[in-house]
C-alpha positions as CSV (number, residue, x, y, z in Angstrom):
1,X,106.4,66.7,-29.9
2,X,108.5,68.8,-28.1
3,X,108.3,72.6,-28.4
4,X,112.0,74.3,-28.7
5,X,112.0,78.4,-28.4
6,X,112.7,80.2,-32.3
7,X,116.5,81.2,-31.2
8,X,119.1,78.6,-30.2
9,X,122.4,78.8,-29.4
10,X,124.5,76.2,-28.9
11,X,127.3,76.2,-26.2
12,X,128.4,72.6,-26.4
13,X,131.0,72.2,-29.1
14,X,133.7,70.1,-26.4
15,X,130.9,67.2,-26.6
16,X,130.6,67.9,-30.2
17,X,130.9,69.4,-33.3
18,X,128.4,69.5,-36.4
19,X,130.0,67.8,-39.6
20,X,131.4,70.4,-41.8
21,X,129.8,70.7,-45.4
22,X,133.2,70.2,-47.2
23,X,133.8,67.0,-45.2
24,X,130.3,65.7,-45.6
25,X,130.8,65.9,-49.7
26,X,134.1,64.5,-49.6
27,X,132.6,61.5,-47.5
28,X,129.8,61.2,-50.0
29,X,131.7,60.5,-52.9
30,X,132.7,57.3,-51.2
31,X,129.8,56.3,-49.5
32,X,127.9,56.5,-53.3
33,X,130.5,56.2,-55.8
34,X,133.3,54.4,-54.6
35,X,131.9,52.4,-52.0
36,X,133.9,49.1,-52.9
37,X,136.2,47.5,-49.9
38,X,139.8,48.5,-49.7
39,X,141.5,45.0,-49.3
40,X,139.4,43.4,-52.5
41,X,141.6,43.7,-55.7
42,X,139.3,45.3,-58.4
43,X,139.5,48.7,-59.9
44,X,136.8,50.0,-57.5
45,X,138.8,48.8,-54.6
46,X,142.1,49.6,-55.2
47,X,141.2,53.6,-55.6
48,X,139.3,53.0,-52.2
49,X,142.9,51.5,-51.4
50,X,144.3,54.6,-52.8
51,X,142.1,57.3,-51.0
52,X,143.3,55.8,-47.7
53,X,146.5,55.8,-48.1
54,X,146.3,59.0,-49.4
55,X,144.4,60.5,-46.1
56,X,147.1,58.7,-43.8
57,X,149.6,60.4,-45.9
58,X,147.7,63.8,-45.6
59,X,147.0,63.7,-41.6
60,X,151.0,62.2,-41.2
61,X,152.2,65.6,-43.0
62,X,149.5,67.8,-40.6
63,X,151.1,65.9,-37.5
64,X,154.8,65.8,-38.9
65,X,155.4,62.2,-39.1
66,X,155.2,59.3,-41.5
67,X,151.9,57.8,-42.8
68,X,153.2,54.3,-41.7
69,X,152.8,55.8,-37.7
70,X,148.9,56.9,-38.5
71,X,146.1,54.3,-37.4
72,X,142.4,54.7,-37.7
73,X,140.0,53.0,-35.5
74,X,135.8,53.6,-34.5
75,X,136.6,56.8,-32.2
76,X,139.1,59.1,-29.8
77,X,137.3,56.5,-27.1
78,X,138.8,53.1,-28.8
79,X,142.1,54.9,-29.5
80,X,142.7,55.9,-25.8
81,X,141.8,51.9,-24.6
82,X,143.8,50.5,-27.8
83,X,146.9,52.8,-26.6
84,X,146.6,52.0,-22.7
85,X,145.0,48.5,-22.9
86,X,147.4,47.4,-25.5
87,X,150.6,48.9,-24.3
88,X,149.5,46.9,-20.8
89,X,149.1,43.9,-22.8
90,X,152.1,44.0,-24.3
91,X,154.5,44.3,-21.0
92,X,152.0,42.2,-18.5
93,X,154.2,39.4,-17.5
94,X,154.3,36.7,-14.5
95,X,157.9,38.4,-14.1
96,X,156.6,42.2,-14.8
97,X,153.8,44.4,-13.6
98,X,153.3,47.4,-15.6
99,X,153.2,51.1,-13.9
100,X,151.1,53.5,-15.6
101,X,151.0,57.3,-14.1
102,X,148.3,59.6,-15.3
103,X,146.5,62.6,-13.8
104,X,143.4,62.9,-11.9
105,X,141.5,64.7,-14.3
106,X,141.7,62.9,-17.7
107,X,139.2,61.9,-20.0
108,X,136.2,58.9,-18.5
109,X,138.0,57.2,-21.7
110,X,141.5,56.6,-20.1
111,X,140.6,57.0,-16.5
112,X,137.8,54.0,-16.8
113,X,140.6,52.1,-18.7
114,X,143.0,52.5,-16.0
115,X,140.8,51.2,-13.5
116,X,140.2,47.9,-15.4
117,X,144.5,48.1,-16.0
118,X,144.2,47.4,-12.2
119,X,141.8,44.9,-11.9
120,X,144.0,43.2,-14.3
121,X,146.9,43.4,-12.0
122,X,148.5,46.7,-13.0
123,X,149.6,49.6,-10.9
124,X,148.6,53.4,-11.7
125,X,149.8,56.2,-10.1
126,X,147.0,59.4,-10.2
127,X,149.1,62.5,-10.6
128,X,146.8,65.6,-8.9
129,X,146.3,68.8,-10.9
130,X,146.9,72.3,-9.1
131,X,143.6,74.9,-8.0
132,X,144.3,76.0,-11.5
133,X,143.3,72.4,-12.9
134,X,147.5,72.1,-14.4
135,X,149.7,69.3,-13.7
136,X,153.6,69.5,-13.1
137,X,156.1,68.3,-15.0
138,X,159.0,67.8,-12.0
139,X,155.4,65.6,-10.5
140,X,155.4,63.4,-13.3
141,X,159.4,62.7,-13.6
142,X,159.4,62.3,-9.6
143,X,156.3,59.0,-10.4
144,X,158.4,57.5,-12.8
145,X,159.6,53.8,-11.1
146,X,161.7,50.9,-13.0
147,X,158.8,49.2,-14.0
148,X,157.1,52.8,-15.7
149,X,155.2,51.8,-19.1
150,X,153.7,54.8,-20.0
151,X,152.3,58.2,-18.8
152,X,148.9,59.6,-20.4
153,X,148.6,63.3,-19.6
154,X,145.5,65.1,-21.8
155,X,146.7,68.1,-24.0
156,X,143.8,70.0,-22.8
157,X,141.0,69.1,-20.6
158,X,137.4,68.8,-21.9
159,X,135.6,70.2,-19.5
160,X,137.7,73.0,-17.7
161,X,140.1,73.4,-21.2
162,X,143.2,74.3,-19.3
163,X,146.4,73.5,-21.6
164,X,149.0,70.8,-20.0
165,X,152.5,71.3,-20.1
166,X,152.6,68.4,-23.0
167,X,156.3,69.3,-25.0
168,X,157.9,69.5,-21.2
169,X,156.7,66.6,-19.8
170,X,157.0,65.1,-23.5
171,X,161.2,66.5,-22.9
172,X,161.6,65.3,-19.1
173,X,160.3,61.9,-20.4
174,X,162.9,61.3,-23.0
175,X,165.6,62.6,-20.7
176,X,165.0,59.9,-17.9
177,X,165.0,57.6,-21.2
178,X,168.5,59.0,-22.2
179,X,169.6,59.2,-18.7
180,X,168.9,55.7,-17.4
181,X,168.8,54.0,-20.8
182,X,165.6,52.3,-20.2
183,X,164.9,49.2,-22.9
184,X,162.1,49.5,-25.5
185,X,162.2,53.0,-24.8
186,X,159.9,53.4,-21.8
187,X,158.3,54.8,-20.1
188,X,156.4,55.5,-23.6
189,X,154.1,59.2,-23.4
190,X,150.7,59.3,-24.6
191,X,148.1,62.3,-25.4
192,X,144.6,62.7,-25.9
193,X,144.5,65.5,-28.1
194,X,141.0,65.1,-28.9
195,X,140.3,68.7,-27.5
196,X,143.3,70.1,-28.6
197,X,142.5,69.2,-32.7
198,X,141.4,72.7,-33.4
199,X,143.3,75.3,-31.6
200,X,146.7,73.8,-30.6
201,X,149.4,72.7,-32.3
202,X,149.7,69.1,-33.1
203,X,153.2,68.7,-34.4
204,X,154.4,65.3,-32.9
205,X,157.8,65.8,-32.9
206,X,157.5,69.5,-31.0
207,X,155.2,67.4,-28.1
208,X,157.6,65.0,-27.8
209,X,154.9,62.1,-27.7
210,X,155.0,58.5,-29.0
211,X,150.8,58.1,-28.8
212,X,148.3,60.8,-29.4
213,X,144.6,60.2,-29.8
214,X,142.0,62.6,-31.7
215,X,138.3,62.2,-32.4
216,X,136.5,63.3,-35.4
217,X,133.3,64.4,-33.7
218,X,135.3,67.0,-32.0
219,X,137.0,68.3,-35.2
220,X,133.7,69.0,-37.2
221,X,134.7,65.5,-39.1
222,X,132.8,62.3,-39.0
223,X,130.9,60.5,-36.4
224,X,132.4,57.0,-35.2
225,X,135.8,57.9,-36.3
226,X,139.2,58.5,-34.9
227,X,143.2,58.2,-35.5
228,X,145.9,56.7,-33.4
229,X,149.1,58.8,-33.7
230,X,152.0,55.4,-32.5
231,X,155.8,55.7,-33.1
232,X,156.8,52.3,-34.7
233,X,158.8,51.2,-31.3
234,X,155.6,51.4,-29.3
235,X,155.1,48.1,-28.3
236,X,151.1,47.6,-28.6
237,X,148.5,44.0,-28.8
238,X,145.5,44.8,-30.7
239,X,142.2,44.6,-28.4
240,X,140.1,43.7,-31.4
241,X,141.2,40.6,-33.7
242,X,139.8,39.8,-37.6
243,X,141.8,40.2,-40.4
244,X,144.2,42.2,-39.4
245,X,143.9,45.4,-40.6
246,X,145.9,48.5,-39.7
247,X,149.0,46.5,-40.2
248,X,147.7,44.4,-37.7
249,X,146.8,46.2,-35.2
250,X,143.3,46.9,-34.9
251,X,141.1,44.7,-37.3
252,X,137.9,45.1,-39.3
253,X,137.2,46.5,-42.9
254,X,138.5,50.1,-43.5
255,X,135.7,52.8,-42.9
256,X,136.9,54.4,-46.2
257,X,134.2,57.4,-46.0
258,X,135.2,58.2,-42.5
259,X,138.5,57.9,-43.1
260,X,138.4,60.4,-46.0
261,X,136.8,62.6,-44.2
262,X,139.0,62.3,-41.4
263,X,141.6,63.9,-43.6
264,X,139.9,66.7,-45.0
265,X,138.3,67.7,-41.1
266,X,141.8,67.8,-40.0
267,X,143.5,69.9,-43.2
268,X,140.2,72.3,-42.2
269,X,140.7,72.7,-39.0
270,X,144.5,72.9,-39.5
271,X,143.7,76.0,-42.1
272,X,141.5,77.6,-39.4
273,X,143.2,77.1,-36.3
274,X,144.9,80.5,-36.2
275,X,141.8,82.9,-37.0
276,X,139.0,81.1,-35.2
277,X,141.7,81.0,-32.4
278,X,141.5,84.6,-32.2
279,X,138.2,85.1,-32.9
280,X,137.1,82.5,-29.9
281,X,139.6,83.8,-27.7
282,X,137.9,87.3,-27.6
283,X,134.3,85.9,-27.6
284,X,135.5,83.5,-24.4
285,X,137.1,86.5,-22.7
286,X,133.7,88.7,-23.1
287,X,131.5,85.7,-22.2
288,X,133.7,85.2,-18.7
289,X,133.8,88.9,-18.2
290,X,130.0,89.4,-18.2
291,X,128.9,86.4,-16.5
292,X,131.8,87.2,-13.8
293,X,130.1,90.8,-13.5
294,X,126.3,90.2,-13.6
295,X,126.7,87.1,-11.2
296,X,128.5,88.2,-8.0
297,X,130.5,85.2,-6.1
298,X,131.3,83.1,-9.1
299,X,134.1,82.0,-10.5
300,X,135.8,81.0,-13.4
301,X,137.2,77.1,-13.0
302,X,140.6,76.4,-14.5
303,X,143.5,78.7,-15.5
304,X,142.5,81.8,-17.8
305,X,145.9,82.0,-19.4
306,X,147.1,78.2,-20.2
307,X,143.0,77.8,-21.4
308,X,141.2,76.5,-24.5
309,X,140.0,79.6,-26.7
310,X,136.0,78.1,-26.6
311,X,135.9,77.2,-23.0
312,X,134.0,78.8,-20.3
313,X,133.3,77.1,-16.8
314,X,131.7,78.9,-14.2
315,X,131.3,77.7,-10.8
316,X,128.1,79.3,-9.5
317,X,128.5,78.9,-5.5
318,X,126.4,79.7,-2.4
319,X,125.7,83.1,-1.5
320,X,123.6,85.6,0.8
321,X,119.9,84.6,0.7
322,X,120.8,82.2,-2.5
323,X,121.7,78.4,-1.9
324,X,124.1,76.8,-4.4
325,X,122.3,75.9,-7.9
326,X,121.7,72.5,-9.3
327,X,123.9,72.3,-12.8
328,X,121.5,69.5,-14.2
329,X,118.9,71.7,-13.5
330,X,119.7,74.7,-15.0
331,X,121.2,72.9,-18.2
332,X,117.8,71.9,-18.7
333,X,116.2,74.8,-17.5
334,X,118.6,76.6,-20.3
335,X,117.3,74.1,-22.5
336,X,113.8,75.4,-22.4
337,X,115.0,79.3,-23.2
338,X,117.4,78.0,-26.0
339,X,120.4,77.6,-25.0
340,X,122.4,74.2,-25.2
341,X,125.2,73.8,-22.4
342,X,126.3,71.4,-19.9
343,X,127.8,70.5,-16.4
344,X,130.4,68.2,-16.9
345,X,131.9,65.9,-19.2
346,X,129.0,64.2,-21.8
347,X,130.6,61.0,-21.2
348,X,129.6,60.9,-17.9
349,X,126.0,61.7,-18.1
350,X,125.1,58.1,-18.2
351,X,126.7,57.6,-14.5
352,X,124.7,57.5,-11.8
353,X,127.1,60.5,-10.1
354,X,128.0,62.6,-13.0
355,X,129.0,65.5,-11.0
356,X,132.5,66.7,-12.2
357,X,135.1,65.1,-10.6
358,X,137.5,67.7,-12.6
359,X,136.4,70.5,-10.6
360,X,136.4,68.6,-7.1
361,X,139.8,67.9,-8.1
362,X,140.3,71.9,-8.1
363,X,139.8,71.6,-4.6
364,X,136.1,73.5,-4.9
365,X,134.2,70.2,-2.9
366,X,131.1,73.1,-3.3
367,X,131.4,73.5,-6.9
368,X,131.3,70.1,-8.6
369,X,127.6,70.2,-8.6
370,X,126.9,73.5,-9.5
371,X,129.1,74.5,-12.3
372,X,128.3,75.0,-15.8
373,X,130.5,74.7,-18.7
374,X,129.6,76.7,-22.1
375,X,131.7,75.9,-25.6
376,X,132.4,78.2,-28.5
377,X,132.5,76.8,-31.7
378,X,132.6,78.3,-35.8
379,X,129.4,79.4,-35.1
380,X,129.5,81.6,-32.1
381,X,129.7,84.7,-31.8
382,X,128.8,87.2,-29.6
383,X,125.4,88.2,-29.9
384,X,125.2,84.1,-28.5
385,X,126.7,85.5,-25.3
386,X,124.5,88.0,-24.8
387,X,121.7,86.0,-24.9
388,X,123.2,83.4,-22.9
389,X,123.4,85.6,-20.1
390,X,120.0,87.0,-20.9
391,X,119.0,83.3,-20.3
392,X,120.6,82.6,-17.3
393,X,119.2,85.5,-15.8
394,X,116.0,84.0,-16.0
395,X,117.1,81.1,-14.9
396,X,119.0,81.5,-11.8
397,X,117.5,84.0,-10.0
């Protein structure tokens, strides 16, 4: 049995976030009461039937489309390889290779997918980010070739939170479409606003995106969950094959509970977005000030402006009679005063290198393995910081 300290605080909502109360009795009523399989034809089923239609119709009206463009799969991970893979699928020909252009600094989720695009016989192009972890626009128009598919460019990143230029690389794409008349409307733009969910605004048409991902766990809704946002020209093959649910395009019995409580995580965070916005934004701001000030030489990664409100990453570099600190070790060494953090992207913890390639990619070779990343989330406040920096302190000396 391990033994934790009294106080916690937990700075890790970008890997995930606790499943809200109101969600949680939502899903309930449907994992208890009606529990009955959407597609079969009796009473049970058919308002099982009802509930998800009615949740596709509820997160279409939150993203400003229609509920026949709103998928649901296992997670924000299945949506991003359902949107790449099957978009690749559809256009691989003996006649055609599909380009795909991303950035250097997405998500393990669509990077790893875009590596086994190539092994397949497609061709990627890796856009790089600026010191300030943003891409450019004019970068991503300038990749764009005859034989362009799609680009994927993250709204914000999850592990230095800076904010992409989504609704003007979303308005340069559909300008090259207009301008060169491309067929089945490509080069087609895809999202991963899995990050994004709670503070930014998700409004399809204002992005200017055909494809947008999001991930319950990271909107304080259900684990194992996730939607596909896909215009109806988007040409996509399903990955997984059954009986052809989802209109077809990703198969396997409805998770009615998660689906239900997909719904009421987004309306939620959708009601909240504004105020814990602001209230994050000022806790963030404090939390980068004083860690800035009581530990000299480092450095905030990522732009401070174009930024998520709940993310702080420090870089924590080399200095006079000090060497660099080990991340992994003072994540756990945090651990042990009570404070829960992390060094780079969850998803790649299981990797034998799981520095962050995100900040190398900043051009800070010296930081990648000694910079720490702490996330706000509806529980933080500021009294957490404080004792955060209490703790780290104590820990790097």
């Amino acid at each position: 049995m391990r033994f934790w300290p009294k106080k916690r605080v937990f700075l890790d909502y970008a890997s995930i976030t606790p499943l809200d109360k109101n969600v949680s009795t939502k899903m309930k009523q449907f994992e208890e009461a009606l529990f009955a399989n959407p597609s079969a034809l009796y009473t049970g089923a058919l308002e099982a039937k009802e509930a998800v239609i009615d949740s596709r119709r509820k997160i279409a009206e939150i993203l400003d489309t229609t509920k026949d463009q709103i998928y649901f799969t296992s997670s924000g991970t299945e949506s991003n390889n359902l949107s790449l893979l099957g978009v690749f699928n559809s256009f691989k020909s003996e006649n055609f290779t599909p380009h795909f252009i991303t950035t250097n600094i997405e998500h393990p989720s669509v990077l790893e997918v875009f590596k086994e695009i190539e092994n397949r016989g497609g061709e990627v192009t890796y856009i790089s980010v600026n010191e300030k972890g943003l891409v450019s626009a004019r970068d991503i128009l300038n990749s764009i070739k005859n034989n362009t598919v799609l680009v994927s460019v993250m709204y914000a990143n999850n592990e230095i939170g800076t904010i992409q230029p989504i609704s003007e690389i979303g308005r340069a794409i559909k300008e090259y479409r207009s301008k060169n008349m491309t067929e089945h409307s490509i080069p087609y733009f895809h999202t991963d606003a899995s990050q994004a969910v709670l503070y930014l605004p998700l409004n399809t048409h204002s992005l200017g995106v055909d494809i947008m991902t999001i991930d319950g766990i990271k909107m304080y809704g259900p684990r194992g969950a996730g939607i596909l946002f896909k215009k109806e020209f988007v040409k996509i093959q399903p990955i997984i094959f059954g009986g052809g649910q989802e209109k077809g395009l990703r198969s396997g019995t409805e998770n009615v509970p998660a689906i239900v409580g997909l719904a009421k995580a987004l309306e939620i965070a959708e009601d909240k977005k504004e105020s814990e916005s602001k209230r994050l934004t000022l806790i963030r701001d404090y939390a980068i000030d004083e860690i800035l000030k009581n530990f000299p030489n480092s450095d905030l990664n990522g732009s401070k402006e174009k930024r998520l409100p709940n993310n702080i990453n420090i870089c924590f570099p080399a200095c006079a009679g000090r060497p660099k600190i080990d991340a992994e070790f003072v994540v756990v060494a945090l651990d042990v005063h009570g404070v829960s953090a992390s060094y780079s992207s969850s998803c790649r913890t299981l990797k034998e290198d799981s520095s962050s390639y995100v900040v190398e990619s900043l051009g800070a070779k010296d930081c990648r393995l000694s910079s720490l990343r702490f996330t706000l989330g509806r529980e933080s406040t500021k009294a957490d910081i404080d004792f955060l920096i209490s703790c780290l302190k104590k820990v790097i000396k």
